[in-house]
BAFI-858586 format. One record per residue (C-alpha): x, y, z. Coordinates in steps of 0.02 Angstrom, whole numbers, padded with zeros to 5 digits, always signed. Example, Ala and Ser with C-alpha at 12.3 -4.5 7.8 and 13.67 -1.06 7.14 Angstrom:
# BAFI-858586
+00615-00225+00390;+00684-00053+00357;
This chain:
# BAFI-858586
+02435+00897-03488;+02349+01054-03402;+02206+01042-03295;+02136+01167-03431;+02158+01026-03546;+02091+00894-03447;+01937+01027-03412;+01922+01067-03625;+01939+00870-03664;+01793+00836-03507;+01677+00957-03578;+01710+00923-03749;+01687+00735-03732;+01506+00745-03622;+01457+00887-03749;+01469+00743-03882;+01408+00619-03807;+01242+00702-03750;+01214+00778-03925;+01242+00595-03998;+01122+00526-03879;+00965+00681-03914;+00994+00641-04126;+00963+00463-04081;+00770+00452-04088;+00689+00304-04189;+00628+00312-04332;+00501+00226-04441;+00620+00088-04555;+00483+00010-04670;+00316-00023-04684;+00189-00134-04766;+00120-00099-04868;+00248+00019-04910;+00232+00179-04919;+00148+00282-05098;+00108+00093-05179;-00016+00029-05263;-00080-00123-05221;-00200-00239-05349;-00265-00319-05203;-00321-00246-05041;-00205-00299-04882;-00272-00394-04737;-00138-00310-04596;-00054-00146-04589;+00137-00199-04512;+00275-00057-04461;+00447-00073-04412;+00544+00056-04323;+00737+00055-04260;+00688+00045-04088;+00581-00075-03982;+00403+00005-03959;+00315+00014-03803;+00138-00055-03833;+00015+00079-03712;+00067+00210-03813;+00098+00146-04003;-00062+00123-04091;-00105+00122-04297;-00269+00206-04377;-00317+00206-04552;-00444+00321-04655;-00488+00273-04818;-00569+00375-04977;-00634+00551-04934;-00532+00529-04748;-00662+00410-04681;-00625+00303-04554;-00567+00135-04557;-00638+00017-04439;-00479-00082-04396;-00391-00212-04268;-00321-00195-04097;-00148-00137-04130;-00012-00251-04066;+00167-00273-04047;+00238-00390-04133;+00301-00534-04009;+00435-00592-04103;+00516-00419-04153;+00483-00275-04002;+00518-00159-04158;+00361-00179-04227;+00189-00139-04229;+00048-00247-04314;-00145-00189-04349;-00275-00308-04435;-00393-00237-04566;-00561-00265-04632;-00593-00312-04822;-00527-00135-04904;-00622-00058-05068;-00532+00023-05188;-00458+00202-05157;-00313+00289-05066;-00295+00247-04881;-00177+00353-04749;-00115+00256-04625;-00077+00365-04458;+00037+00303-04335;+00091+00365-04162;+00238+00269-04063;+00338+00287-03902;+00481+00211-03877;+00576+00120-03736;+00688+00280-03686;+00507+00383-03679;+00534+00471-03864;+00358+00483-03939;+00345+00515-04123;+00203+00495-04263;+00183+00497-04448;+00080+00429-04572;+00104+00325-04738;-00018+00331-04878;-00071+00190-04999;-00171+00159-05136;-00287-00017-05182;-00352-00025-05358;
């Protein structure tokens, strides 16, 4: 084999490995309640999972409710058992839609955010 070879294969290989590693951000996996439901009763926690272990300083959950008002809610905490996932308590919940908005930062520094929305009856 060529040293040209050896160079094209080298090159090729890191280029493939470094584009693997920059798609490989987490991502939100589930969350409860899930997202666009309707619930009959209101929930007492807001739990997400992601496919990455969170780290805690900079993951945090908020929640507005009917006409975007603020939801007084919980510290938010990762879960102890699971590193993948984030846990916020909530207060007794009228009926309406609620947005939950999330931000998270993971382990390798990747920060991300979303939000999920859900309705109670």
């Amino acid at each position: 084999m060529s040293i040209k070879h050896v160079m094209a294969a080298t090159v090729f290989a890191f280029a493939s490995v470094a584009a693997s590693s920059a798609f490989a951000h987490a991502k939100l996996q589930s969350s409860d309640p899930r997202a666009g439901s309707t619930l009959d009763a209101a929930p007492q926690q807001v739990r997400l999972k992601f496919n990455e272990a969170l780290e805690p300083a900079f993951s945090k959950i908020q929640v507005t409710g009917p006409h975007n008002t603020p939801v007084a809610v919980g510290a938010t905490a990762i879960d102890k058992a699971d590193p993948t996932a984030m846990r916020v308590p909530l207060p007794q919940l009228g009926a309406g839609e609620y947005h939950i908005q999330w931000t998270a930062m993971t382990h390798d520094g990747h920060k991300m955010k979303g939000e999920v929305t859900f309705t109670v009856k």
